[in-house]
C-alpha positions as CSV (number, residue, x, y, z in Angstrom):
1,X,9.9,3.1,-4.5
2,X,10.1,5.7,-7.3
3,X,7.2,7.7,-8.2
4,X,5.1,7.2,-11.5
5,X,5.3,3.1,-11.1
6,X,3.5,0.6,-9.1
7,X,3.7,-1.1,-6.1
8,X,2.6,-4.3,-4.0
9,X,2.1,-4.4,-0.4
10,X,1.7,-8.0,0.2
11,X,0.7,-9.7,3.0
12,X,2.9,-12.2,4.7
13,X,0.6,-14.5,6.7
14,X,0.1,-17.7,4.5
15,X,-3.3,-18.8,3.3
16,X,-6.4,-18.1,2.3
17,X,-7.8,-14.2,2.6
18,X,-11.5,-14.5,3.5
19,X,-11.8,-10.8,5.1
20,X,-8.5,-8.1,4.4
21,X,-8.9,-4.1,5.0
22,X,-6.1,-2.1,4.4
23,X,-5.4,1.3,6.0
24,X,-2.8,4.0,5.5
25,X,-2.2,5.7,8.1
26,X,-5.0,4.6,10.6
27,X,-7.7,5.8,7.2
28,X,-9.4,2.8,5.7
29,X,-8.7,2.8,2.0
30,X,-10.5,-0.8,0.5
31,X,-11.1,-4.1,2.1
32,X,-12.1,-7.6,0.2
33,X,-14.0,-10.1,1.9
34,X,-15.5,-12.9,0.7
35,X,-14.2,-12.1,-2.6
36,X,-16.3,-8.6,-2.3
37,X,-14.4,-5.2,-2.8
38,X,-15.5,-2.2,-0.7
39,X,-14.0,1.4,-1.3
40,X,-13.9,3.5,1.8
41,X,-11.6,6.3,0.0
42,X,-12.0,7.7,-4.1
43,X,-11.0,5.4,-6.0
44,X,-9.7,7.6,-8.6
45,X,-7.6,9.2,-6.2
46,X,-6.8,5.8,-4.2
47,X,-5.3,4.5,-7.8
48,X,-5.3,1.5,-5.6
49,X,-6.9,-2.2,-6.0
50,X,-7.0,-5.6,-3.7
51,X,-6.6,-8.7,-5.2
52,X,-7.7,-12.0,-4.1
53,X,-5.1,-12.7,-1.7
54,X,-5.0,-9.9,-0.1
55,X,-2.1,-7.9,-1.5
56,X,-2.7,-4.1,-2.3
57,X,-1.4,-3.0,-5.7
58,X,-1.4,1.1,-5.8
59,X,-0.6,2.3,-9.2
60,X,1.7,5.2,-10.3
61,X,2.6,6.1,-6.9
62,X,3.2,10.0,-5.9
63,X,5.4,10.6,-2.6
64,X,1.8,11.1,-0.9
65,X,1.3,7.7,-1.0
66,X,3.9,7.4,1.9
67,X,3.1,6.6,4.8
68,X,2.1,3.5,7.4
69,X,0.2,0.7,5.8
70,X,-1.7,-1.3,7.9
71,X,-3.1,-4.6,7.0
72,X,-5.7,-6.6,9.0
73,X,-6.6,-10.3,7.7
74,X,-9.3,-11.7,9.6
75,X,-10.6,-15.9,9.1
76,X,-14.0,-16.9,8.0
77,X,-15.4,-17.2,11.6
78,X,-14.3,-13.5,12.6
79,X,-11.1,-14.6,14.5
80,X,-8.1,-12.1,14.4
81,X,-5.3,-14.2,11.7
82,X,-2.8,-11.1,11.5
83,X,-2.5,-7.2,11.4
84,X,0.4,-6.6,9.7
85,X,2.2,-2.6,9.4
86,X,4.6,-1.4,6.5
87,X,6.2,1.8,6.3
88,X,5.8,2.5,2.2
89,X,8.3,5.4,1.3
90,X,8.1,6.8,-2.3
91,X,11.7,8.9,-3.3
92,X,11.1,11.9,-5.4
93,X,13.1,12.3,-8.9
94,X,16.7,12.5,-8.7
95,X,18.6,16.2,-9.3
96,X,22.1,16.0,-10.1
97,X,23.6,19.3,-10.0
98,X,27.4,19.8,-11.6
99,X,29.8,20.5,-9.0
100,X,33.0,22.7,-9.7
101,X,35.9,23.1,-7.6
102,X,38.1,26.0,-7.5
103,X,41.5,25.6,-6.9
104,X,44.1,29.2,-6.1
């Protein structure tokens, strides 16, 4: 992922997302259940949101967003469905320096 655009962490269970809290790097950032959204970090500095089903959208990433994602869907009646990690890796901008060779 470059820096400056956004990004999707989905999750990859099928169905319905009753109860989702995503974490990065074991720190809760935001959870949706029943179709409620709860902050746990800044949301300003978060520059993330939850949609419905569950996927994590964080907008104009910075290479501090890297880092272990952790997803954990529960269903309706408080059974485990899935806990799902992703390493998310944003690349810094590109430097291309000229390169000269001498020759004697």
């Amino acid at each position: 992922m470059a820096m400056n655009e956004s990004a999707l962490l989905s999750i990859a269970a099928a169905g319905n997302v009753y109860d989702a809290t995503w974490l990065k790097d074991r720190k809760k950032l935001l959870q949706i259940k029943d179709k409620t959204v709860k902050y746990y970090a800044n949301k300003e500095q978060c520059r993330c949101k939850i949609f419905l089903n569950g996927t994590l959208q964080i907008e104009k990433v910075v290479k501090e967003d890297s880092g272990k994602y952790t997803v954990t869907v529960y269903q309706q009646d408080g059974k485990l469905k899935t806990e799902e990690d992703t390493m998310f890796i944003v690349q810094g901008e590109c430097l291309l320096f000229p390169y000269h060779s001498q020759t004697s």
